[in-house]
PDB file of N, CA, C and O in Angstrom:
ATOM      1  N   UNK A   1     105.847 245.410 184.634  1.00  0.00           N
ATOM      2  CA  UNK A   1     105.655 245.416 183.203  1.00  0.00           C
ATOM      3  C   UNK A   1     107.009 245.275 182.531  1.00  0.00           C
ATOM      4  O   UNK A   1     107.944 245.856 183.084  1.00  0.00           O
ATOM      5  N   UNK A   2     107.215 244.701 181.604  1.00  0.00           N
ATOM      6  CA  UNK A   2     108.314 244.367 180.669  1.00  0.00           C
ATOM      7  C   UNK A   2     108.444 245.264 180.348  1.00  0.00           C
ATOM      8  O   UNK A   2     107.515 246.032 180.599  1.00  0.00           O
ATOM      9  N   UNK A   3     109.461 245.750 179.696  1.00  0.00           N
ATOM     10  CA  UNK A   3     109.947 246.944 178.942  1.00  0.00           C
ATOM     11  C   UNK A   3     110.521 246.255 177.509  1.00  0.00           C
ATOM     12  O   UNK A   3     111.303 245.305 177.546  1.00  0.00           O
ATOM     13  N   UNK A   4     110.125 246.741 176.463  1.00  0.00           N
ATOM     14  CA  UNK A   4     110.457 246.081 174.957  1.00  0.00           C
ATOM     15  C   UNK A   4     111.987 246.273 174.497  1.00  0.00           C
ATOM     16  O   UNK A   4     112.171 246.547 173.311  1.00  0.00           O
ATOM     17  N   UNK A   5     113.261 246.131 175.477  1.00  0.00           N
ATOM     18  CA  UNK A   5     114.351 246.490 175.105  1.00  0.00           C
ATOM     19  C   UNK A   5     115.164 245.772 174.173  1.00  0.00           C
ATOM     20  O   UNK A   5     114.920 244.577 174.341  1.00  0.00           O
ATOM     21  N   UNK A   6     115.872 245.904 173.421  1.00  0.00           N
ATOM     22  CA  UNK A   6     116.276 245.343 172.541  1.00  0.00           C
ATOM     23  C   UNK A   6     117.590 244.933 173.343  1.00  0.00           C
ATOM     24  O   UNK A   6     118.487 245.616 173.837  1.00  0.00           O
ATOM     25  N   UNK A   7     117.382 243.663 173.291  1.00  0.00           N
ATOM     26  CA  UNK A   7     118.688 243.024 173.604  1.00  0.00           C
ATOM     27  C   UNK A   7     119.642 242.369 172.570  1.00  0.00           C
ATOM     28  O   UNK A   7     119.166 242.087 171.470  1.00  0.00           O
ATOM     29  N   UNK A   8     121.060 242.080 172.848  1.00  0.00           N
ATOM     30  CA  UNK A   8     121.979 241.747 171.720  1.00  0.00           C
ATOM     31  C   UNK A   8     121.623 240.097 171.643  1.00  0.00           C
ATOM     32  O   UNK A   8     121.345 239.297 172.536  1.00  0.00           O
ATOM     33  N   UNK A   9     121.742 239.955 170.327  1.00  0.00           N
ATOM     34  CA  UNK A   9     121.432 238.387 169.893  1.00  0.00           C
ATOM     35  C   UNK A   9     122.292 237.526 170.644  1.00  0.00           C
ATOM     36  O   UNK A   9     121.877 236.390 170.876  1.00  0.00           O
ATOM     37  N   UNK A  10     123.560 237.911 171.116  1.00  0.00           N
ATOM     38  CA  UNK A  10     124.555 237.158 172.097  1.00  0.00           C
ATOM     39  C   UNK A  10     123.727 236.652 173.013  1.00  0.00           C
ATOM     40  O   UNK A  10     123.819 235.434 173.172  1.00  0.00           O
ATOM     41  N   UNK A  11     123.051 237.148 173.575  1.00  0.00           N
ATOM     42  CA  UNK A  11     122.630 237.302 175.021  1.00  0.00           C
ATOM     43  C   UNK A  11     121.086 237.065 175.040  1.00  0.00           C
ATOM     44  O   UNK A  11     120.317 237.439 175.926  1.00  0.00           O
ATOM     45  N   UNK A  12     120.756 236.347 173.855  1.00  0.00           N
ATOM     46  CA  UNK A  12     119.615 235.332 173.700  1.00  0.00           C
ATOM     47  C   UNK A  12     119.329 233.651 173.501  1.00  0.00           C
ATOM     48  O   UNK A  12     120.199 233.028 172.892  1.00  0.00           O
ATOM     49  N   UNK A  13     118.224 232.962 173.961  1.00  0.00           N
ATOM     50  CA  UNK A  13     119.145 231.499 173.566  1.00  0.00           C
ATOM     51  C   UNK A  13     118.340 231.092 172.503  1.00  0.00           C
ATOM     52  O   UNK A  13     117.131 231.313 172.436  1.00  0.00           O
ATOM     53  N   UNK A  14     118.901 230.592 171.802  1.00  0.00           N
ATOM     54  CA  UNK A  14     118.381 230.164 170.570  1.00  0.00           C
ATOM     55  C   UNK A  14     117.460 229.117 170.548  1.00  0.00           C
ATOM     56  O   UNK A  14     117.643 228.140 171.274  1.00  0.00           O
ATOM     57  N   UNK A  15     115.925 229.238 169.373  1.00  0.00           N
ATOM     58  CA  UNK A  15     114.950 228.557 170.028  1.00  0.00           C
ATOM     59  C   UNK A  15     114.279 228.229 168.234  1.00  0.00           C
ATOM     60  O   UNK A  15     114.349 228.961 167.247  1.00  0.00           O
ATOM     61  N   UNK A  16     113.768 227.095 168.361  1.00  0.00           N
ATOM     62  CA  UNK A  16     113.674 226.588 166.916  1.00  0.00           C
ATOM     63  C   UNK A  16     112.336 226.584 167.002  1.00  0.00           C
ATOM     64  O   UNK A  16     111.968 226.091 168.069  1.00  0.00           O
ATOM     65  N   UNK A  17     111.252 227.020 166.138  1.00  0.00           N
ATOM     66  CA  UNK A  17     109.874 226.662 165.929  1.00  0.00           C
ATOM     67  C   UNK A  17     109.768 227.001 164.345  1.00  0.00           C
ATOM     68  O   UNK A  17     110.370 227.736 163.562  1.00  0.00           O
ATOM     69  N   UNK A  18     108.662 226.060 164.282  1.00  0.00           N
ATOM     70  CA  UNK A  18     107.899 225.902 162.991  1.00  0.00           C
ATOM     71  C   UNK A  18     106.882 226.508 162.393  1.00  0.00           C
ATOM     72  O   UNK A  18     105.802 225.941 162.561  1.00  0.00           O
ATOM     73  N   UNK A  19     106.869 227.509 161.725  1.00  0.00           N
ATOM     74  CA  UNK A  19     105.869 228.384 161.227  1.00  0.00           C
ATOM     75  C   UNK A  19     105.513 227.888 159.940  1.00  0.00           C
ATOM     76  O   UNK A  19     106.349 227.217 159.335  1.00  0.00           O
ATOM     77  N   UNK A  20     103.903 228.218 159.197  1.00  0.00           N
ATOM     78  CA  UNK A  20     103.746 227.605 157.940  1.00  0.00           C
ATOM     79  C   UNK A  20     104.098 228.713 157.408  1.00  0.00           C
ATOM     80  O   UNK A  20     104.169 229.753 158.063  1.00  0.00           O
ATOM     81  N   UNK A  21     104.422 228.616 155.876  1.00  0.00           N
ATOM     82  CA  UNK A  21     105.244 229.434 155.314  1.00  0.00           C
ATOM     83  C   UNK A  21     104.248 230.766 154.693  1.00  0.00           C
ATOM     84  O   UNK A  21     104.838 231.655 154.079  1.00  0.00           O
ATOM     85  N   UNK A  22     103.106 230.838 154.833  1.00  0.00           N
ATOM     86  CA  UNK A  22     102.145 231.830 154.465  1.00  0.00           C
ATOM     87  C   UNK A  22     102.234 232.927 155.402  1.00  0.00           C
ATOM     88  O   UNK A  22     102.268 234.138 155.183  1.00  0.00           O
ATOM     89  N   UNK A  23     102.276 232.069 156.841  1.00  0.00           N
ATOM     90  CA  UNK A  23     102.280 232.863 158.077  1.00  0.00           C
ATOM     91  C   UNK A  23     103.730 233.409 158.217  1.00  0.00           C
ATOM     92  O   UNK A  23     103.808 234.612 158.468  1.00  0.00           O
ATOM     93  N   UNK A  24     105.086 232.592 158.073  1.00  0.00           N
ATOM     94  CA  UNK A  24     106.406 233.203 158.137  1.00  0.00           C
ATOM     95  C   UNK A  24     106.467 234.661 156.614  1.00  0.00           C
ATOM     96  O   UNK A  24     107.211 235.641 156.594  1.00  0.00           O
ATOM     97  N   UNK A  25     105.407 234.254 155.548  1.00  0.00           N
ATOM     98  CA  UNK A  25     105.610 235.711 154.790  1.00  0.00           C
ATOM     99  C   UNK A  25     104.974 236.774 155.366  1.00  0.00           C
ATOM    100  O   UNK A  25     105.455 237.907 155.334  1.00  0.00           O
ATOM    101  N   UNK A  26     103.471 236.389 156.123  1.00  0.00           N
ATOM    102  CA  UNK A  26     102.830 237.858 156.450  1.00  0.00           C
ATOM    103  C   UNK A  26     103.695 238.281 157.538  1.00  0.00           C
ATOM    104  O   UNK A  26     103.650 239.461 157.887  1.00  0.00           O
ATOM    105  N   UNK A  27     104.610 237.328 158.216  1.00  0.00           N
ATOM    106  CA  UNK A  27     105.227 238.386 159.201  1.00  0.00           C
ATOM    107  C   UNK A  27     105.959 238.986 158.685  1.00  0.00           C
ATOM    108  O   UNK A  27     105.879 240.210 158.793  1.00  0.00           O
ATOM    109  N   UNK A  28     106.762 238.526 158.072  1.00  0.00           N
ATOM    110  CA  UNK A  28     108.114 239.314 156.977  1.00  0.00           C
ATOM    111  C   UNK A  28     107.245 240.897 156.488  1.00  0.00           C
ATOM    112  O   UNK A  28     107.642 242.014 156.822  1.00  0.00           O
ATOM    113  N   UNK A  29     105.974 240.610 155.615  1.00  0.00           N
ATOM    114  CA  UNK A  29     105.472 241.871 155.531  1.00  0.00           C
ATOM    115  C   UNK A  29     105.470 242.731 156.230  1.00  0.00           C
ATOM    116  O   UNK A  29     106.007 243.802 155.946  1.00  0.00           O
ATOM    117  N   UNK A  30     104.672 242.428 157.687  1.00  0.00           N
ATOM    118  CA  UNK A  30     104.334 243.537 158.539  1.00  0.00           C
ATOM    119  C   UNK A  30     105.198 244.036 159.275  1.00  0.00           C
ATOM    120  O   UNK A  30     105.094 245.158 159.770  1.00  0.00           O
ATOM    121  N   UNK A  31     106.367 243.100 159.475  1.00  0.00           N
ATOM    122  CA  UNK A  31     107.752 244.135 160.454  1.00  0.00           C
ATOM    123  C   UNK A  31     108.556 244.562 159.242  1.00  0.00           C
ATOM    124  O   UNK A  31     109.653 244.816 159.740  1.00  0.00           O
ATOM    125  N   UNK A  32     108.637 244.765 158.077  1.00  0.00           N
ATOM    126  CA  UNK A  32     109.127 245.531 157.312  1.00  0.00           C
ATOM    127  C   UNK A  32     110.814 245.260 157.543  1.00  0.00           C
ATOM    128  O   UNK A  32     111.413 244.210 157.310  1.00  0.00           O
ATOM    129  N   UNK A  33     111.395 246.569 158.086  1.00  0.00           N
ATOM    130  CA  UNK A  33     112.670 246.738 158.541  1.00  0.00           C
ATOM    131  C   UNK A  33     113.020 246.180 159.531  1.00  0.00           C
ATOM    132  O   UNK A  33     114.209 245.927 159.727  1.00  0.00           O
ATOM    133  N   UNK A  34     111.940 245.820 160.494  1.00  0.00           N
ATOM    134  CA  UNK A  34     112.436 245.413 161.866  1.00  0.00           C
ATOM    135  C   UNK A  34     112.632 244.335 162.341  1.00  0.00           C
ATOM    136  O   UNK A  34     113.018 244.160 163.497  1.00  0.00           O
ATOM    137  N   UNK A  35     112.280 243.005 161.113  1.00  0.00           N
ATOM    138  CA  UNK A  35     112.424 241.590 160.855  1.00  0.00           C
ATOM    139  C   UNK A  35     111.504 240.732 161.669  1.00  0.00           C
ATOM    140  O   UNK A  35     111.064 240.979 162.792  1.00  0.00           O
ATOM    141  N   UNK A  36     111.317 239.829 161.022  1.00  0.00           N
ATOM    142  CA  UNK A  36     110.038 239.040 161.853  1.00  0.00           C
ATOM    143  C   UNK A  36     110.222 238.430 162.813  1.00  0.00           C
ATOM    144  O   UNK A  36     109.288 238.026 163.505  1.00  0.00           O
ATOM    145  N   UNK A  37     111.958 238.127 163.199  1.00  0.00           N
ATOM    146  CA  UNK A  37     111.785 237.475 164.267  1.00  0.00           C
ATOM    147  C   UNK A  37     111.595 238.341 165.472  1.00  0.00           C
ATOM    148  O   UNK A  37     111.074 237.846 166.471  1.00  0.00           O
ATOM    149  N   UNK A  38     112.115 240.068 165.459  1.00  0.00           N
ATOM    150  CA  UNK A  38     111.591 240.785 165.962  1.00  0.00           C
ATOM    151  C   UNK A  38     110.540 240.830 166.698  1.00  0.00           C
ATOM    152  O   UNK A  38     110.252 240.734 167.891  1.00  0.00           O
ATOM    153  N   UNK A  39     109.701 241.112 165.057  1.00  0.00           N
ATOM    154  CA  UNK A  39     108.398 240.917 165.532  1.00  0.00           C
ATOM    155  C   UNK A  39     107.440 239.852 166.163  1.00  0.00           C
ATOM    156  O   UNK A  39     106.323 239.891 166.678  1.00  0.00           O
ATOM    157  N   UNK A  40     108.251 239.004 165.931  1.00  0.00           N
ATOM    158  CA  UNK A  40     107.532 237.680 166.595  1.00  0.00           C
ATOM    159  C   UNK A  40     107.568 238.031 168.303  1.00  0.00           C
ATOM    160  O   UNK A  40     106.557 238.064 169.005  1.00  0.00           O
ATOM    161  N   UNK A  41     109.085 238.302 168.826  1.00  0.00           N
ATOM    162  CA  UNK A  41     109.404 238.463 170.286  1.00  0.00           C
ATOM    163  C   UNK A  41     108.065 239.535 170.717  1.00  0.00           C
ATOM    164  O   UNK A  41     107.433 239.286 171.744  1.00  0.00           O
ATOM    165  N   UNK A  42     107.708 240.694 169.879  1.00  0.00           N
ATOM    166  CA  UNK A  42     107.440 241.590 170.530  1.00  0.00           C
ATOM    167  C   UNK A  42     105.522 240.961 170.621  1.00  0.00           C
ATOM    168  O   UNK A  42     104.775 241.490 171.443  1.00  0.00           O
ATOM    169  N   UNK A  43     105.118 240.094 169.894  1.00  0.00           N
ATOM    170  CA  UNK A  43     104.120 239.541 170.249  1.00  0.00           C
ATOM    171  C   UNK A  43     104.418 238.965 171.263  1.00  0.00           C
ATOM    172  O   UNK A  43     104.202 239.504 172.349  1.00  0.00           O
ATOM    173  N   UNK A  44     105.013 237.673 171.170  1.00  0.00           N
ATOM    174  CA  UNK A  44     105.126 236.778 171.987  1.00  0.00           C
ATOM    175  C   UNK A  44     105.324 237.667 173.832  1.00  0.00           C
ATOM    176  O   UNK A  44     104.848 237.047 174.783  1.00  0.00           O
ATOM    177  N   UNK A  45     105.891 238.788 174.054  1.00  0.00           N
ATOM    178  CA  UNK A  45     105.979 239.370 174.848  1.00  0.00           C
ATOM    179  C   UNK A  45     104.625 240.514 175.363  1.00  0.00           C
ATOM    180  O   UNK A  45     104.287 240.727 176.527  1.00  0.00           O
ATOM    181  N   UNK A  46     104.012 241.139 174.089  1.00  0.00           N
ATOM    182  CA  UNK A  46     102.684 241.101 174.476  1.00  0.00           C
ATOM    183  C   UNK A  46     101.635 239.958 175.143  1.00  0.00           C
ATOM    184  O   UNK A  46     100.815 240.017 176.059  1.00  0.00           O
ATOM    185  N   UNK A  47     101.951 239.185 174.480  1.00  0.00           N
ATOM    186  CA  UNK A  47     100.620 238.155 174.846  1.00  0.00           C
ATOM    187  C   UNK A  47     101.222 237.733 176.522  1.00  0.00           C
ATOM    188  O   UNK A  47     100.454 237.727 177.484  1.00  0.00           O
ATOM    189  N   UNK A  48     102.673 237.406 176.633  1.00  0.00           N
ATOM    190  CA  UNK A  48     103.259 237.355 178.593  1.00  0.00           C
ATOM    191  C   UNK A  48     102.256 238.467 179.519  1.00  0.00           C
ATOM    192  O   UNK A  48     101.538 238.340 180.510  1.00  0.00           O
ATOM    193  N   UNK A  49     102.629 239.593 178.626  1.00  0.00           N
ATOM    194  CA  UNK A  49     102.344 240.699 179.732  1.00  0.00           C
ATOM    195  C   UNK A  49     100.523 240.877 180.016  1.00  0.00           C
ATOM    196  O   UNK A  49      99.992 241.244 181.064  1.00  0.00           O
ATOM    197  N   UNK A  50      99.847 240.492 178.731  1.00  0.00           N
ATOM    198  CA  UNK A  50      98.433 240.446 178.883  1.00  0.00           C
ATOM    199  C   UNK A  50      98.230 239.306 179.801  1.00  0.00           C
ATOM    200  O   UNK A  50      97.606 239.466 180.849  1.00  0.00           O
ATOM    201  N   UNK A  51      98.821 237.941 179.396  1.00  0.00           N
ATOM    202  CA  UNK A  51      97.888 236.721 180.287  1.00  0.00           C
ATOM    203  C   UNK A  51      98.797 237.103 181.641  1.00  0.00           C
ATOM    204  O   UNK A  51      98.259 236.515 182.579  1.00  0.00           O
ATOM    205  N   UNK A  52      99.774 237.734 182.041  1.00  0.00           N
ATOM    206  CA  UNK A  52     100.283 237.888 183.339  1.00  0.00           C
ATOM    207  C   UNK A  52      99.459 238.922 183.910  1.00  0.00           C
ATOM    208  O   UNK A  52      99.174 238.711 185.089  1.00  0.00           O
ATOM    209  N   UNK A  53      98.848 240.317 183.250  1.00  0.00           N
ATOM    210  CA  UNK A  53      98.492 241.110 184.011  1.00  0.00           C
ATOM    211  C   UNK A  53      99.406 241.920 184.328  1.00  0.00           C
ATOM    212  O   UNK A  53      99.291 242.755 185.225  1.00  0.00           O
ATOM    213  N   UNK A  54     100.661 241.711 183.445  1.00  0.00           N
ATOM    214  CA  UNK A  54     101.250 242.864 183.752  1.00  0.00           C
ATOM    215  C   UNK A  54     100.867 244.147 182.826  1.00  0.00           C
ATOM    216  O   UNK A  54     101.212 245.288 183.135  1.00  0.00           O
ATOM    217  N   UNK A  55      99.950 243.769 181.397  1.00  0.00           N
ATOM    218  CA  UNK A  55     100.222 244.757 180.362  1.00  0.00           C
ATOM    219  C   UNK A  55      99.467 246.126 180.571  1.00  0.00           C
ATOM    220  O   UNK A  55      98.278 246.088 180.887  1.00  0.00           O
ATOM    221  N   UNK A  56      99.792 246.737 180.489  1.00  0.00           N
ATOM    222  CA  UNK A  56      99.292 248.513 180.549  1.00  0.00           C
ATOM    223  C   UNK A  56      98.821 248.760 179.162  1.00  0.00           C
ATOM    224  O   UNK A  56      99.612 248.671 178.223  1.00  0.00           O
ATOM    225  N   UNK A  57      97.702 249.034 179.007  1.00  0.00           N
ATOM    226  CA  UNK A  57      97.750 249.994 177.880  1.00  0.00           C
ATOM    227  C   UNK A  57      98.064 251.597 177.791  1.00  0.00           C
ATOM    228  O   UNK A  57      97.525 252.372 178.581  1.00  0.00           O
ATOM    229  N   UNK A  58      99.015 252.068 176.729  1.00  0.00           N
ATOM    230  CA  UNK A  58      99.631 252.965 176.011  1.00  0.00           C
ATOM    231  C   UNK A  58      98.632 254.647 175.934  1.00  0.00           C
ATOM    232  O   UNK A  58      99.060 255.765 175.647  1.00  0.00           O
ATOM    233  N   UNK A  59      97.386 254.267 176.270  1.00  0.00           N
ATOM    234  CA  UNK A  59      96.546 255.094 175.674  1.00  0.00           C
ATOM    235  C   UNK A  59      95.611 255.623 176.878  1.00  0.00           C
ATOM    236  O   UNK A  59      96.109 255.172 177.910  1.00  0.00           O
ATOM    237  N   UNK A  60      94.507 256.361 177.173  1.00  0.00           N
ATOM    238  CA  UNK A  60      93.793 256.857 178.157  1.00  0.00           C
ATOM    239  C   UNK A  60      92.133 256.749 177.087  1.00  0.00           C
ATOM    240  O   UNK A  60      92.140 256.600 175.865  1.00  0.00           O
ATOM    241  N   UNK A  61      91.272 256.833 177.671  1.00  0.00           N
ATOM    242  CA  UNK A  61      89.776 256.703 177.080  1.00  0.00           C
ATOM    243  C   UNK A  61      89.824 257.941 176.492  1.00  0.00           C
ATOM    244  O   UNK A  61      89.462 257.753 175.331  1.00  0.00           O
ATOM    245  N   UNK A  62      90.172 259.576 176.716  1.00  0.00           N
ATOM    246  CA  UNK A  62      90.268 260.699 175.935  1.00  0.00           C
ATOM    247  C   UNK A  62      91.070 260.358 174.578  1.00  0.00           C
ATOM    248  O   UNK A  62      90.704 260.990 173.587  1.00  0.00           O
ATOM    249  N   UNK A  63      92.012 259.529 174.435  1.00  0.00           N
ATOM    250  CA  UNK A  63      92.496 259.047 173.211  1.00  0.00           C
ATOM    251  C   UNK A  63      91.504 258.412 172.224  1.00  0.00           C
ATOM    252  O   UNK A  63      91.740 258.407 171.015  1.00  0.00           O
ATOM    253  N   UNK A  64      90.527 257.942 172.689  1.00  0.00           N
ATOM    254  CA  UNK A  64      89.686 257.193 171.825  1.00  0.00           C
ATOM    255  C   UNK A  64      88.898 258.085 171.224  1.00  0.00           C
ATOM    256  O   UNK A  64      88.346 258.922 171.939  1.00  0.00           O
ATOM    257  N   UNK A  65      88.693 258.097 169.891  1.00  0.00           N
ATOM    258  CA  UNK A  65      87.639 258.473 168.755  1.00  0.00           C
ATOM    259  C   UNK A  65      86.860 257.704 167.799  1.00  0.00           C
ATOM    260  O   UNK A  65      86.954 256.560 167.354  1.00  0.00           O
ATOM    261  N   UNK A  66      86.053 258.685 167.616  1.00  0.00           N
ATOM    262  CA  UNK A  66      84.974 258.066 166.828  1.00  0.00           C
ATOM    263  C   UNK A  66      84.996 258.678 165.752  1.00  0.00           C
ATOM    264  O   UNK A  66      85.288 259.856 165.959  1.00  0.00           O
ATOM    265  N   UNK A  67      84.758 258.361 164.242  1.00  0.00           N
ATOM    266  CA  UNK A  67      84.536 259.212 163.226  1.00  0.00           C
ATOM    267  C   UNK A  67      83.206 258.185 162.491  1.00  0.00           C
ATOM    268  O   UNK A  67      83.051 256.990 162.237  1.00  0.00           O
ATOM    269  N   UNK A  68      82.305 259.628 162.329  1.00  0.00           N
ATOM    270  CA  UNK A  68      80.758 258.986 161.464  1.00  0.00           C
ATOM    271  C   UNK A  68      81.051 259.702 160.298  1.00  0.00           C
ATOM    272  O   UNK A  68      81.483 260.822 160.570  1.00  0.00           O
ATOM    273  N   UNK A  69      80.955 259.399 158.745  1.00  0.00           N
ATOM    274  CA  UNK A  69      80.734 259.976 158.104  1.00  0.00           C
ATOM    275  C   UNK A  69      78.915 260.512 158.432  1.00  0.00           C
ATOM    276  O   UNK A  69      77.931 260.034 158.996  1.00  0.00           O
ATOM    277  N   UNK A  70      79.287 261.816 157.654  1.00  0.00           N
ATOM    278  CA  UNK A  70      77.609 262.753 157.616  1.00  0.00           C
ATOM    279  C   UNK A  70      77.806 263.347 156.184  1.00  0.00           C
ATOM    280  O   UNK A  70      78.760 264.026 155.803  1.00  0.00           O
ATOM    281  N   UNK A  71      76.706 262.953 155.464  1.00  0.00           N
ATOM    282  CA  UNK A  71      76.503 264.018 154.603  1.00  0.00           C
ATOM    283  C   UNK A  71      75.131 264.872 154.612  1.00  0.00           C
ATOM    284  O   UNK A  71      73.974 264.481 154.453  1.00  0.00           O
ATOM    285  N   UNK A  72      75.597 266.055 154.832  1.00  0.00           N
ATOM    286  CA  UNK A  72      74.250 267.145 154.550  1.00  0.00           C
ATOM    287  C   UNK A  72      73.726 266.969 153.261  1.00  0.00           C
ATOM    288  O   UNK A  72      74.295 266.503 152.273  1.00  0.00           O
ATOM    289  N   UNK A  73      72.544 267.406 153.379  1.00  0.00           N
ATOM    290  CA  UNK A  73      71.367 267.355 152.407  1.00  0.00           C
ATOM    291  C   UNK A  73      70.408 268.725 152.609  1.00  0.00           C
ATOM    292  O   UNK A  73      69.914 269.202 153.631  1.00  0.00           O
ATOM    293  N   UNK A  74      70.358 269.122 151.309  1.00  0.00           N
ATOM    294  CA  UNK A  74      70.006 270.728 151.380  1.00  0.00           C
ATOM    295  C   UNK A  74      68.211 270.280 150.088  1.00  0.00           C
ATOM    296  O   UNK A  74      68.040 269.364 149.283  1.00  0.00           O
ATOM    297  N   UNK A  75      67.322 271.396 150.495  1.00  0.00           N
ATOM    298  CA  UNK A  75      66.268 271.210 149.967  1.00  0.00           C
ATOM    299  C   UNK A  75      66.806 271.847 148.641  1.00  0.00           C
ATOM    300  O   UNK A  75      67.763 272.619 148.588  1.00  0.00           O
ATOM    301  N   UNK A  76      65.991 271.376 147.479  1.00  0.00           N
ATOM    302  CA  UNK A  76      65.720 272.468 146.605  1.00  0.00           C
ATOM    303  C   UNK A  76      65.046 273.777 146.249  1.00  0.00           C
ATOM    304  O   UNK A  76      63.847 273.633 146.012  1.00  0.00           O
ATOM    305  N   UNK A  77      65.364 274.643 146.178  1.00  0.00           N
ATOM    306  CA  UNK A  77      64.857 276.098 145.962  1.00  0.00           C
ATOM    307  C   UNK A  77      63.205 276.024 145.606  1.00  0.00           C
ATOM    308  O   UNK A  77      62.329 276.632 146.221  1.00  0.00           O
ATOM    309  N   UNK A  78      63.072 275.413 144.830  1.00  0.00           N
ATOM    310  CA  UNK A  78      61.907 274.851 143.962  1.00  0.00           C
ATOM    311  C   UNK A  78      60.977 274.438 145.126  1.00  0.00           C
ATOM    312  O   UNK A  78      59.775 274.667 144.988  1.00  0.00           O
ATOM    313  N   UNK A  79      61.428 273.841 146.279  1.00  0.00           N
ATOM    314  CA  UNK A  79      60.755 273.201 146.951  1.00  0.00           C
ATOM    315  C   UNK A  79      59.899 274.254 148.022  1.00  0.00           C
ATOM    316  O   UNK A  79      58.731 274.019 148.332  1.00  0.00           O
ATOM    317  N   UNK A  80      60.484 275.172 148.417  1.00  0.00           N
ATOM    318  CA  UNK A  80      60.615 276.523 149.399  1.00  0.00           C
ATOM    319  C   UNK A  80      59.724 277.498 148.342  1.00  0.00           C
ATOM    320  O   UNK A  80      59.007 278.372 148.830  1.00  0.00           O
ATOM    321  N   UNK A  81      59.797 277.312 146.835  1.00  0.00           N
ATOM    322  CA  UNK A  81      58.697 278.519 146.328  1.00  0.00           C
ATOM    323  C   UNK A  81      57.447 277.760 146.086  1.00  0.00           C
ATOM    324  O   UNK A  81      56.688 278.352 145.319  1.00  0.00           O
ATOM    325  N   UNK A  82      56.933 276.396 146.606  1.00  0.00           N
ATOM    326  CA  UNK A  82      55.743 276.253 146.385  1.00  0.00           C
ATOM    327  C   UNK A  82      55.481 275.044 145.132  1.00  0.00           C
ATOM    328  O   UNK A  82      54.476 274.379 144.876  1.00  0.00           O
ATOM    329  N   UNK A  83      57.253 275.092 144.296  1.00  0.00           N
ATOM    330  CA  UNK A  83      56.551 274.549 142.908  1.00  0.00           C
ATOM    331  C   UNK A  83      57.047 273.115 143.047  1.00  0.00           C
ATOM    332  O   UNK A  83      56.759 272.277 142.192  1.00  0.00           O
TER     333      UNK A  83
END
């Protein structure tokens, strides 16, 4: 499994692709501080480790939940004396 280490930009090779510019803003949104090209690697490195079979998931089935909303429903008083 890969490990997500941050390596120095030195010691990367530089690689040109074309994003449409709707898609280069929602990434900008969603990595916030951590910059999109960031975030791009750390997809692009998910999707290696899934189609390789190397990827682990983070989590165990006891991690998983469910939430139902419920709302109770109570009779009326009125209903319990008959009237």
């Amino acid at each position: 499994m890969h490990i997500l280490t941050r390596t120095t930009t030195t010691d990367m090779e530089v690689t040109s692709i074309r994003l449409e510019r709707d898609l280069k803003n929602r990434l900008k949104e969603l990595a916030g501080n951590q910059g999109y090209q960031a975030l791009v690697r750390d997809i692009l490195w998910n999707y290696v480790q899934q189609k390789s079979g190397d990827y682990k998931t983070q989590f165990s089935r006891s991690d998983i939940r469910a939430s139902i909303p419920a709302t109770a429903q109570k009779k009326s008083i009125a209903y319990f004396q008959g009237n």
